[in-house]
N, C-alpha and C positions, 0 to 999 in steps of 0.2 A: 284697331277695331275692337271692341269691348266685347269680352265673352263673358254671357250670363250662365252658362251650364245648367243650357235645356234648350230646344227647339228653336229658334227666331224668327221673325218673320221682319221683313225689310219694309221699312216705313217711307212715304214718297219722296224724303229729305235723304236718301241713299244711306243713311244710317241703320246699323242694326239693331233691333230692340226684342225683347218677348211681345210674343204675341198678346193681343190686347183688346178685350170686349169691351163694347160701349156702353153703357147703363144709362136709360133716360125716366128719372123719376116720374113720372105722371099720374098719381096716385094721393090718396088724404087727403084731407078738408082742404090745405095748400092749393089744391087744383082751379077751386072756384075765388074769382077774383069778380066784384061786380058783376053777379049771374052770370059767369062765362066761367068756360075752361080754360086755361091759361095757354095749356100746350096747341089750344086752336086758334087763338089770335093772330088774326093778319098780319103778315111782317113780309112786305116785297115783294109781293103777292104769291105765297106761299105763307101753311100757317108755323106758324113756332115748331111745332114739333117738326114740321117738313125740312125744315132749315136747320134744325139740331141733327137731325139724320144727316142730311147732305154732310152739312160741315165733320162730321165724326165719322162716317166711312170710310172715306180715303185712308184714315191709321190703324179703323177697327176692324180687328178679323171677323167680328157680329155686335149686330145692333139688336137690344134687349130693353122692350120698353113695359117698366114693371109698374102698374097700374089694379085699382080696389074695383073699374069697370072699364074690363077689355074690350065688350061688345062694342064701348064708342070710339074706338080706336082699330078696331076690323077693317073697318070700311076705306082708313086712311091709308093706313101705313104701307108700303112695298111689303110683297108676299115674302122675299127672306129677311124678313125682320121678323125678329120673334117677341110675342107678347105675355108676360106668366104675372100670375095674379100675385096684389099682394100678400108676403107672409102672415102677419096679420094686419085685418084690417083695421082701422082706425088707430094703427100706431103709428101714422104721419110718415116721416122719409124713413124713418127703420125698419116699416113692411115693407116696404120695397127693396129696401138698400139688403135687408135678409134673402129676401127672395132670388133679386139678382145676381146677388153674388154667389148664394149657393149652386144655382143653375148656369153660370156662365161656363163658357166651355174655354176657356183662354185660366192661364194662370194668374194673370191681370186684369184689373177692368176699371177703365176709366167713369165714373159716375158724374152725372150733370143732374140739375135738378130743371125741370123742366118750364119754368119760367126766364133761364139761363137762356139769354137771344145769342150770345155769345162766343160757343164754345171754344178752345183756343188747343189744336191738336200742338202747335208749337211748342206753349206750356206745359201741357199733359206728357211730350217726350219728357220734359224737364225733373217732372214729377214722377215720371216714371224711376229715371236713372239714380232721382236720390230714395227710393224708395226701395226700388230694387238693390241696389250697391252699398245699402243701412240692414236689408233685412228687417223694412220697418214692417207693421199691418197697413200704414196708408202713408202717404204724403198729401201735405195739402198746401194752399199758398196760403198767404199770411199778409196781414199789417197792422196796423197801429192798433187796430179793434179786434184784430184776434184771428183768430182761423178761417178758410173758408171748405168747411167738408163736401158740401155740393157741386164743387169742383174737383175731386180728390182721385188720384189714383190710389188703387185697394188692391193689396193681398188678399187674394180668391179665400187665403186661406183661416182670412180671419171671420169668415162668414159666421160660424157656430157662436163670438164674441154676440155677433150683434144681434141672432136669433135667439139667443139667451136673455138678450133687450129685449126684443120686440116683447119675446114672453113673458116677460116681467110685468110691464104694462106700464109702471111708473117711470119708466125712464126715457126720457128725448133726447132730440140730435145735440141739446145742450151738454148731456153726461159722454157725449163721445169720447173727448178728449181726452177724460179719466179711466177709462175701459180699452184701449186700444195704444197701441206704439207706435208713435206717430213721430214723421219729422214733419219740417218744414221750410217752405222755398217762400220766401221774403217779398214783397214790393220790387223793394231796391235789388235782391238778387235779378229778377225779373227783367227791371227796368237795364241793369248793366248787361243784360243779353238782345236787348232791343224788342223786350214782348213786352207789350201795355198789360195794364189791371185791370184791362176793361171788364176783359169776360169771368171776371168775380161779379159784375151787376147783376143782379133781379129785378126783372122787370118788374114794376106795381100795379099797371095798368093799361089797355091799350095805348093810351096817349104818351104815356113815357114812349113809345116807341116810334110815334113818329115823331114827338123833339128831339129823338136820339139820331134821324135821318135815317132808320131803317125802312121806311117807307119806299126809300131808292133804294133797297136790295144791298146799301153797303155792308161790304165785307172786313172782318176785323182780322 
């Protein structure tokens, strides 16, 4: 059993890991897709957000959904879910991804971006252990096109890197990769542990969702 030297908490695969918050983007221009909000679209009858929650509790110690208008998201979310505004507004996933990470209460925090039908706690162990056992600021999985950071497990402790972003103004989720230490978990690492790519997909639109068979509630 692997000792990380500091506190763990027991993940539902009976493995031991750090404790780990869950970050659910829902914030920035990203949010509206076809006059809608992303994280409210139907999916198995529950909305995106509802289903990013479920599927992410069971590993996370807390659910942190960082968002530029919390008001509409009051009314949805389970009462211990906590809601903090983004760090700055109109810096897209960086006010958030600042926000959250500063305030997360775990030394770890897995991040999703909230168009993410997906989530895959499987993975996120994955990412977790090469992130943790590197000493990187994040892990993220990877392929032929490049990174995916809206999937990414985060060093709590690189939060001041990205609020340094945010505050800048000119910089996007594009300049990550060159601001932060980062590994990376492969396709094919992936694949030869038996976890699909799926949950790197972003949804584009309601209807990606139901040709995707999320309409019956399938689970990935």
């Amino acid at each position: 059993m692997a000792s990380w030297g500091f506190e763990p908490d027991v993940c539902p695969a009976g493995s031991v890991f750090p404790s780990v918050s869950g970050i659910i983007l829902a914030g920035g221009k990203g949010r509206f897709m076809f006059g809608e909000v992303k994280a409210l679209w139907p999916i198995g009858g529950e909305t995106m957000l509802e289903r990013q929650i479920r599927l992410m509790r069971p590993w996370c110690r807390e659910i942190v959904v960082a968002t530029d208008t919390p008001r509409l998201f009051l009314p949805i979310v389970p009462r211990d879910v906590r809601i903090v505004t983004d760090y700055a507004p109109g810096r897209g996933p960086l006010g958030g991804m600042a926000a959250g990470l500063s305030l997360a209460q775990s030394r770890y925090a897995w991040i999703v971006d909230s168009g993410m039908p997906d989530p895959s706690a499987a993975a996120a162990r994955v990412l977790l252990a090469r992130c943790a056992a590197g000493g990187w600021d994040a892990a993220w999985p990877s392929d032929a096109g490049g990174p995916y950071p809206l999937h990414g497990v985060y060093d709590c402790a690189c939060a001041g890197k990205i609020v340094r972003m945010a505050e800048q103004g000119t910089a996007g989720l594009s300049d990550l990769p060159n601001r932060l230490a980062w590994a990376e978990v492969t396709e094919t690492e992936f694949a030869q542990m038996g976890i699909g790519f799926r949950f790197t997909r972003s949804a584009r639109s309601p209807c990606d969702l139901l040709h995707s068979g999320h309409a019956a509630g399938e689970l990935i």
